[in-house]
N, C-alpha and C positions, 0 to 999 in steps of 0.2 A: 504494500500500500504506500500510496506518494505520501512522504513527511510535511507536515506545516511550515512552507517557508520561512526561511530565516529572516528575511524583510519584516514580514510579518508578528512576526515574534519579536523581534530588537524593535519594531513598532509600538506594538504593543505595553512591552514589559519598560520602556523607556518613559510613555505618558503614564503609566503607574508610579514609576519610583520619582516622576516630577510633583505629580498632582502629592502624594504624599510628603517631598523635600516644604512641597509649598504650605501643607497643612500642620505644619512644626515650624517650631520657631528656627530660621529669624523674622520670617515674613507670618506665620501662625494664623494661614488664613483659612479658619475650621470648616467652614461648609465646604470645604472643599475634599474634607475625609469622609464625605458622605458617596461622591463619587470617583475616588483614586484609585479604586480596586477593582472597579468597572474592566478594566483594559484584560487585568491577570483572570477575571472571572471569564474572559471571554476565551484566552487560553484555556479554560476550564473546561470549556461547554464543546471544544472544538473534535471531531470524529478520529482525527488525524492523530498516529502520532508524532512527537516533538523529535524524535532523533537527538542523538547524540548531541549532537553541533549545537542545537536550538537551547537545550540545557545549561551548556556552559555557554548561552547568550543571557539569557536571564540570571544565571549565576555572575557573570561580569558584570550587566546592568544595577544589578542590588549590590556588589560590591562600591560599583561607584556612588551609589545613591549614600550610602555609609560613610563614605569618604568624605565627601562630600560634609556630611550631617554632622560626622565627629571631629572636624579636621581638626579643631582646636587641640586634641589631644596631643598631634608633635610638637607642641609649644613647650611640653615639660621635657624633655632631655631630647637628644639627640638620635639614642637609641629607641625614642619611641615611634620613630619612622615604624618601623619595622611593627611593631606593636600595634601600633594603628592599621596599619593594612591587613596585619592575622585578624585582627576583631572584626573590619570591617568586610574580611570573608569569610571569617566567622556568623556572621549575623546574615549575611547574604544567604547562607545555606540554607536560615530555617525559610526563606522566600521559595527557595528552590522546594523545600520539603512541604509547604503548603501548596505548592500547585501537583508534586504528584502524590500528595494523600485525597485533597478533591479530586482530582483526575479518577481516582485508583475508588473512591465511595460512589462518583458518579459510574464509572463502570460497572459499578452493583444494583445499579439501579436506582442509586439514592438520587431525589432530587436535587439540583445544582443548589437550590435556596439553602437547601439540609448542608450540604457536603460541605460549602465555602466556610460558614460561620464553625462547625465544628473542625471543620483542617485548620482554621488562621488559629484558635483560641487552644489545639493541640502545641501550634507550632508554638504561638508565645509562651502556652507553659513549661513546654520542654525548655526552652531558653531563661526560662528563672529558676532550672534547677541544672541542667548541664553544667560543667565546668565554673562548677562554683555558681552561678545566675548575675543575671541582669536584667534589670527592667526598661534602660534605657530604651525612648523611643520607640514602646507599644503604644498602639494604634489611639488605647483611650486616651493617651495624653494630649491629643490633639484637641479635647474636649475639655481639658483644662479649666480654663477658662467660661465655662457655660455650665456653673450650677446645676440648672434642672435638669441637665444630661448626664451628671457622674455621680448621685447619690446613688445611685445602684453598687459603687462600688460597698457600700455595707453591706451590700447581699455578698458578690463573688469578683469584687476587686477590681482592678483594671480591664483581667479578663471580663468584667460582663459588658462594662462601656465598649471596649470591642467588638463583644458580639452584637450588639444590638449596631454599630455601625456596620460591620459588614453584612446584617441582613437589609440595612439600606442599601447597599452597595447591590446586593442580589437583586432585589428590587427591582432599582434602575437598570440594571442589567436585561431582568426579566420585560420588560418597559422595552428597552430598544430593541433587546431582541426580536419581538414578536411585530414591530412595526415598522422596526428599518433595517436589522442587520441579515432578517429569514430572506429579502427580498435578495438584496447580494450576497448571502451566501448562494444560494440558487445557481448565481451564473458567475461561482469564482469555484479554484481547489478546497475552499475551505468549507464545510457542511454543518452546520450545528448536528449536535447530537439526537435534537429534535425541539421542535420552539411547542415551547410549553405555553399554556395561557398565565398570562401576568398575573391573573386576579388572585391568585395564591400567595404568591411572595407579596404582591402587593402589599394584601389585607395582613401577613403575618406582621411584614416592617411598620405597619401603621399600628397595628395592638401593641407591638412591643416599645413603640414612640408612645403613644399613650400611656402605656403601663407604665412605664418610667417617668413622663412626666407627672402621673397622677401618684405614683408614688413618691416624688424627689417631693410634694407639694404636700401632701403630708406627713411626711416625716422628716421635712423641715417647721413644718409650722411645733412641729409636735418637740423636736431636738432646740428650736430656737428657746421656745417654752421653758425645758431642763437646763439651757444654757444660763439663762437671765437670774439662778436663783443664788447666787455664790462667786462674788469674784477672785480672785488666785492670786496669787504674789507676783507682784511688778520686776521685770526682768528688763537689765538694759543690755541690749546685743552689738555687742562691741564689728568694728571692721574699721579695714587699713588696706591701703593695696600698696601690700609691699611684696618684691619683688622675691621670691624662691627660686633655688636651685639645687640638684642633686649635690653633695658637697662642702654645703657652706662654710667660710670660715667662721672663727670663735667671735671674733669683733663682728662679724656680721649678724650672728644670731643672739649676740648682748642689746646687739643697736634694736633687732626687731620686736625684743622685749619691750625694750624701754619704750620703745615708739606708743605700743600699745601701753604698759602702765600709765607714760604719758595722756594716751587716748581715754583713758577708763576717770583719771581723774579730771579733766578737761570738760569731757560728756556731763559729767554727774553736777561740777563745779556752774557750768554755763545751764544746766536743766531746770526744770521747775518742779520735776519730779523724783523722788529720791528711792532710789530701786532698792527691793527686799536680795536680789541676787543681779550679779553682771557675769556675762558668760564670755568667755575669749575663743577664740577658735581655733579649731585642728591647729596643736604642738605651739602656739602662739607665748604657751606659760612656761615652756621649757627655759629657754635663756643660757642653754649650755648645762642647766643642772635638770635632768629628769628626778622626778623623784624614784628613789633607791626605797628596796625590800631585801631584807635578810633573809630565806625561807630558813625553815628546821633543815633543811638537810642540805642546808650550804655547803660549798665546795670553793674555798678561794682562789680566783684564779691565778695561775701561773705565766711565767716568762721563762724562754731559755736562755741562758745568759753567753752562748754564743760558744759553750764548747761542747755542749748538745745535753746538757743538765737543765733541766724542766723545774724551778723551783718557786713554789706560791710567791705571790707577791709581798703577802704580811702574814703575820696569826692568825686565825681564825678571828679571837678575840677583838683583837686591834684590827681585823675588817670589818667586824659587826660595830664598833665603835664609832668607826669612820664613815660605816653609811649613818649610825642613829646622827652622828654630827650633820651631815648631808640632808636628812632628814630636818633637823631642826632649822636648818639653814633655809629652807624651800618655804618651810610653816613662817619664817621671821619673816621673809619678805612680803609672803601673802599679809602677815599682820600688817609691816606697815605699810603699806600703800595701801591697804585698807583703812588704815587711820588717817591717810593722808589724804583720802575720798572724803572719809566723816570729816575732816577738819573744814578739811575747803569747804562745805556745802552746811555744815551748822549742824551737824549732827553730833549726837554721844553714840551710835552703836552705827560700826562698820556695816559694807554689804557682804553677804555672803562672794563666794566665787564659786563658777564651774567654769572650770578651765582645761583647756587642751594644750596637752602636757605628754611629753615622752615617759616610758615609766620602764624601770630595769629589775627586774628581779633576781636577785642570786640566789640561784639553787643549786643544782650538783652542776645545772650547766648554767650561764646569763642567759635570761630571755628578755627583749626588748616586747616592748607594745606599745602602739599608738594609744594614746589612754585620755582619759576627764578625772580632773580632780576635782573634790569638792572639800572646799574649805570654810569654815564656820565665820563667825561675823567677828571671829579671834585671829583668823587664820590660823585653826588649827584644822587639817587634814581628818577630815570623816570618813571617806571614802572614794576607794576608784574605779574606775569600768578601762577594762580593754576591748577595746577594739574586735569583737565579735567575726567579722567577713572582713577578710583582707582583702587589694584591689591586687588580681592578678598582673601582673608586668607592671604595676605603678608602686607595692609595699613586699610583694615577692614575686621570683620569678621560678617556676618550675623548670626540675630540669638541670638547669644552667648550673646551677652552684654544685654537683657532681660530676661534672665531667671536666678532668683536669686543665685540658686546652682551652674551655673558656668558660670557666668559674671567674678568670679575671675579668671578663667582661660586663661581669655583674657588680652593678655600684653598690658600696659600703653600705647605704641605708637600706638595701632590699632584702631584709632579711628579719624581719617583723615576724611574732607571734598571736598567735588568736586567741583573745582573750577567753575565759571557760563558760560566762554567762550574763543575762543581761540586769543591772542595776536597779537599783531607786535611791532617788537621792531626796532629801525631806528641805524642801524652804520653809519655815512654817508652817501650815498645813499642806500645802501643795509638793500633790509627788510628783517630782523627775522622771521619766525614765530618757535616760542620755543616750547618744548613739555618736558615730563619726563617720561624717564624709560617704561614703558610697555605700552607707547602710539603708540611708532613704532612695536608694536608687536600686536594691535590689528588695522589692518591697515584701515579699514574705518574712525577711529580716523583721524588720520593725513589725509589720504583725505578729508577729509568735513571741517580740521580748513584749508587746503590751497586757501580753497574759501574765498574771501569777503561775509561778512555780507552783507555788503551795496551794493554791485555791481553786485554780482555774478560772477566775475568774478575772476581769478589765479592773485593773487597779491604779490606774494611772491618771493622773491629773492632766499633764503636760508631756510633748515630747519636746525635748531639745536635742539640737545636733548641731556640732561643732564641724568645721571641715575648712580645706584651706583650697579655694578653687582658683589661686593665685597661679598654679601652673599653666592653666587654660586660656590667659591674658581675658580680652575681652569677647572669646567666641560663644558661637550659641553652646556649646558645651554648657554652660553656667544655666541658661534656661531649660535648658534638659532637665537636668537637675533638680530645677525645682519642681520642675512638673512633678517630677516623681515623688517628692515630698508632699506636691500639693493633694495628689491621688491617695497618697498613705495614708493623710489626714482625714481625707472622705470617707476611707474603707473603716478609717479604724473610728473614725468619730471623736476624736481627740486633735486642741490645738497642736501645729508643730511649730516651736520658733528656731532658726536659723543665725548662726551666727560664724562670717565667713572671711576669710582674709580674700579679698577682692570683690566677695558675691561669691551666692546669692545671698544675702542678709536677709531677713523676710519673717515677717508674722503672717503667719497662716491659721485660719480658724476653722471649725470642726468642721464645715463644710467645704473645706477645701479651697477657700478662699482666700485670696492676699488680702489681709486689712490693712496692714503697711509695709513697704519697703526701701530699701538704701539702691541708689542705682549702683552698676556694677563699675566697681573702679574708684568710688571716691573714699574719703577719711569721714569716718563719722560714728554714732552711734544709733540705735534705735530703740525705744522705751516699747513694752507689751506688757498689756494687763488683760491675758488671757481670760475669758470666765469658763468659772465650772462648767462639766458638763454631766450627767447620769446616764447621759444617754446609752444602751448596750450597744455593741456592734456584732455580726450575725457571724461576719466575715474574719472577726477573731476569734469569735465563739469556735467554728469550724474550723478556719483556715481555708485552705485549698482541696483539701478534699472532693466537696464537689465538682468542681473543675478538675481534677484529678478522676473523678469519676466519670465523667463527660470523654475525655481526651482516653480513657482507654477505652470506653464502649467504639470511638471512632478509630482506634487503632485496631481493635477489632471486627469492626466493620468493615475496615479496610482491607485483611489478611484472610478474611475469612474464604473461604473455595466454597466457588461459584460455578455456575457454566458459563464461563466470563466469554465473550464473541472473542473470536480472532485478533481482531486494529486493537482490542483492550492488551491482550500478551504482547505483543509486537510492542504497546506502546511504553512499555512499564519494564522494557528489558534494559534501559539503561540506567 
C-alpha cells in the first residue's frame, strides 16, 4: 500500500507544533490550543501508512518545536547545548508515541474522538513518570490563564484540562472532516479512514465544556467561601537578578549574599507592611557556608598527603566541634540581620526566614543537598527540607561520573543528593510545606508532599518554593515554570508563593491565579497575605491513579489482538 507523503506529513505535523509554540508563552495565545492538534489528528484518521521516513519527520518537527520552546535552557552552562537537545528529543518522542497509540486504538475500531484524548493524556502521563518526570509544557498549561477552564485540575490535574482540550480538538477535527476534508480526500492519495458524522464528538466537546464550566463555577463560589474565613501569615518574597554560574568564586557568592541580606532589609525598611516570615530563594542563604550536620555514624573525611597515606583530616571530636561552630555561625547571622530588619522598621521581634541554602551532611560518606532552612524570629534553625527531585543534567548527571574518561566533564556542583521526604514548616499558625525549583514543575511532586505522612490527609496551609531561574536569563523558560506552579495550585487547592532569583516571583492563589507578581529581571520584593483555605482537593486525595487507570485501559486497548485489516500491520511495523 502507497505511504502518506512526506509533504504531507512535514505539512501537517509543522502547523501542529506552530499552533501549539503559539499557545504557550511567549506569545500564550490560548484559543489557539483549542485547534493545534487538528493537523496531528488528521495524521490520525488517515488509511495510509506513515512509513518509516514520515516518523522521523514528525519526530524532527517536535524536536524543533522543543527547541524552540526550551531554548533558554543553554543559557546555564555550556555543556547544556547538548542537554537541551537530548530533552528536547526526549519530549518529541512522546509526540511520536501519541500518534501511533491513536493510530494503533483507531485500528481497533475505537473512534478517533475516543483514541486522540486517551493516547495524548497516556503520553503526558508517561512523561511525568519516565526518567524521573516532567511536566513542563503539557497541553493544560496553555489554559493557564483562564480560571473557568483549569479547576478540573482538582479532579485529575493537568491531565484532565488536557483532555477536555483535545476532545475540542476532535471536534473541530470531526467538523472539517465531514464538510471539507471527505470532499478532497476523495480525489487525493490520502483517504480518511471513514468520515464519521460530527454530531458525536461535537455534542461530547460541548458537555465536557459545560461540565467544567459549571463545575469550575461552583466550586469556586463554594472554595472562594472556605477561603475568606482565616487569613495566614504575611510573607515577603525576596528577588535579585543576579547573575549565576556553574563554578562560582568565594567573593562572588559572599557578594550574592549580601546583595540579598541587603534586599530583605531594604524591602521591609521602605514597606508598610511588616512580614511574619521572608523567604530567599534557591541556595540564595548559602554565602559560602551551607549549613553542616554531624550524622551518628560520621566518618571524617580524609586527605592523602601525597605519598599515598589517606589520613582524616581532624578527630572525630574536633570535626563535630567544628561543624557545631559552623553551625552556630549560620544561626548568628540569621539573628542578626534579623535584628537588623526589626530595627530598621520599629519592631521588637524579628521575621522568621525560609531560606535557600546548600546543606552538607556528614555521615560515613558527605552528602550535599539543595535545601530550605527555616529559622525562628531568633535565628535559630528549626528545621530543613532537601530537595526531594533533583533536575536531571542541571543538579546531577547520570552516567557520567562513572566512566573514567569523562567523569571530568562533569562540573563540581553536579553531584546533589535527594533529600528523604517532604516538610512542614510552622509560621505561626500557618503550615509551610517548602519545595525547590523544578519540584512545581514536575507536579505529582508537590501533590503527594501536600499529603500527611501520618494522616492522609491535606495538611497544608501554604506552599512555598524557592528556586533560582537566574540560569534561564530572560526566556520563556521562566513562564513555563510558573505555569506549572500555577496548575499545582488548582489541583491541589492551596496558595503557592514563589520566591526566585531572576523570576518567577509570584503569588498564586488557590485557584491558580496570579494575584501578584515581580517582573522577570528586576530587584525587589513582594508582600502575600495568602488566606486560608478548607477546601479538600480530590486530586491529592487520589493522586494519579485514575489517570493511571485510564492510560492503561488505552495501553490495553491498544495491544490487544484483533482481526486488525492489513494497511493497520503494515502501518504499525515501524
Amino acid at each position: 500500500m502507497i505511504s502518506l507523503s512526506s509533504r504531507s506529513v512535514l505539512f501537517s505535523a509543522a502547523s501542529s507544533m506552530i499552533l501549539l509554540w503559539l499557545c504557550h508563552p511567549p506569545l500564550a495565545i490560548w484559543p489557539l490550543a483549542m485547534v493545534a492538534l487538528v493537523p496531528l489528528i488528521w495524521i490520525v484518521s488517515v488509511r495510509q501508512p506513515l512509513g518509516r521516513r514520515n516518523w522521523w519527520i514528525v519526530a524532527a518537527v517536535s524536536t524543533l518545536y522543543y527547541l524552540l520552546s526550551l531554548q533558554g535552557l543553554r543559557h546555564a552552562h555550556p555543556a547544556m547545548y547538548a542537554c537541551w537537545f537530548a530533552l528536547s528529543a526526549y519530549l518529541a518522542a512522546y509526540h511520536v508515541g501519541f500518534l501511533a497509540m491513536a493510530r494503533r486504538l483507531t485500528h481497533r475500531g475505537i473512534a478517533i474522538w475516543i483514541a486522540t484524548p486517551l493516547a495524548w493524556m497516556t503520553m503526558e502521563l508517561l512523561r511525568n513518570y519516565l526518567l524521573t518526570g516532567i511536566s513542563v509544557l503539557m497541553l493544560g498549561h496553555s489554559l493557564a490563564n483562564v480560571p473557568a477552564m483549569i479547576q478540573i485540575a482538582n479532579l485529575l490535574g493537568s491531565y484532565g484540562v488536557g483532555l477536555v482540550i483535545v476532545s475540542i480538538n476532535a471536534a473541530v477535527f470531526a467538523a472539517l472532516n465531514s464538510s471539507l476534508l471527505s470532499v478532497a480526500a476523495k480525489s487525493s492519495e490520502v483517504q480518511s479512514t471513514h468520515v464519521e458524522s460530527p454530531r458525536i464528538p461535537i455534542a461530547v466537546a460541548i458537555v465536557l465544556v459545560v461540565a467544567t464550566l459549571v463545575y469550575s463555577r461552583s466550586t469556586l463560589t463554594a472554595v472562594d467561601d472556605l477561603a475568606t474565613s482565616q487569613e495566614l501569615a504575611t510573607f515577603a518574597l525576596l528577588q535579585r537578578n543576579e547573575h549565576v554560574e556553574y563554578g562560582m568564586s568565594i567573593d562572588r557568592e559572599v557578594e550574592m549574599f549580601q546583595n540579598y541580606a541587603s534586599e530583605a532589609v531594604r524591602s521591609v525598611a521602605s514597606g508598610n507592611i511588616y512580614p511574619d516570615a521572608i523567604v530567599w530563594p534557591e541556595s540564595m542563604f548559602t554565602g559560602t557556608v551551607p549549613w553542616m550536620i554531624a550524622d551518628q555514624d560520621l566518618v571524617v573525611p580524609s586527605f592523602d598527603d601525597g605519598s599515598g597515606t589517606v589520613t582524616p583530616i581532624m578527630g572525630a571530636a574536633e570535626f563535630r566541634a567544628n561543624i557545631a561552630e559552623r553551625q552556630r555561625y549560620v544561626s548568628d547571622r540569621a539573628g542578626y540581620i534579623g535584628r537588623m530588619i526589626a530595627d530598621e522598621a520599629g519592631q521588637t521581634e524579628a521575621p522568621q526566614f525560609i531560606a535557600g541554602s546548600g546543606v552538607v551532611v556528614y555521615a560515613d560518606q558527605p552528602e550535599a543537598y539543595s535545601g530550605v532552612l527555616h529559622f525562628d524570629s531568633r535565628g535559630k534553625m528549626q528545621d530543613w527540607y532537601g530537595k526531594t527531585h533533583l533536575v536531571m543534567f542541571g543538579e546531577y548527571i547520570p552516567v557520567l561520573p562513572w566512566i573514567p574518561v569523562l567523569k571530568n566533564l562533569v562540573p563540581p556542583e553536579l553531584g546533589l543528593k535527594n533529600g528523604k521526604s517532604s516538610k512542614r514548616m510552622l509560621v505561626g499558625d500557618t503550615v509551610v510545606s517548602p519545595n525547590i525549583c523544578i519540584e512545581t514543575a514536575v507536579e505529582r511532586v508537590v501533590i503527594s508532599q501536600c499529603k500527611s505522612s501520618e494522616s492522609g490527609e491535606q495538611d497544608v496551609d501554604v506552599i512555598v518554593t524557592v528556586t533560582n531561574d537566574g540560569w534561564f536569563d530572560e526566556s520563556s523558560v521562566i513562564e513555563h515554570h510558573l505555569r506549572c506552579a500555577q496548575l499545582v495550585a488548582a489541583g491541589c487547592r492551596r496558595p503557592i508563593l514563589s520566591s526566585a532569583n531572576n523570576g518567577p516571583t509570584a503569588w498564586i492563589d488557590h485557584r491558580g491565579q496570579i494575584v501578584k507578581r515581580l517582573p522577570t529581571g528586576v530587584n525587589g520584593s513582594l508582600y502575600a497575605k495568602p488566606q486560608h483555605c478548607d477546601a479538600k482537593s480530590l486530586y491529592v486525595m487520589w493522586g494519579d491513579w485514575p489517570v493511571i487507570a485510564i492510560g492503561l485501559i488505552a495501553i490495553a486497548l491498544g495491544f490487544k489482538r484483533t482481526n486488525a485489516t492489513a494497511d493497520s500491520r503494515t502501518d504499525e511495523t515501524t
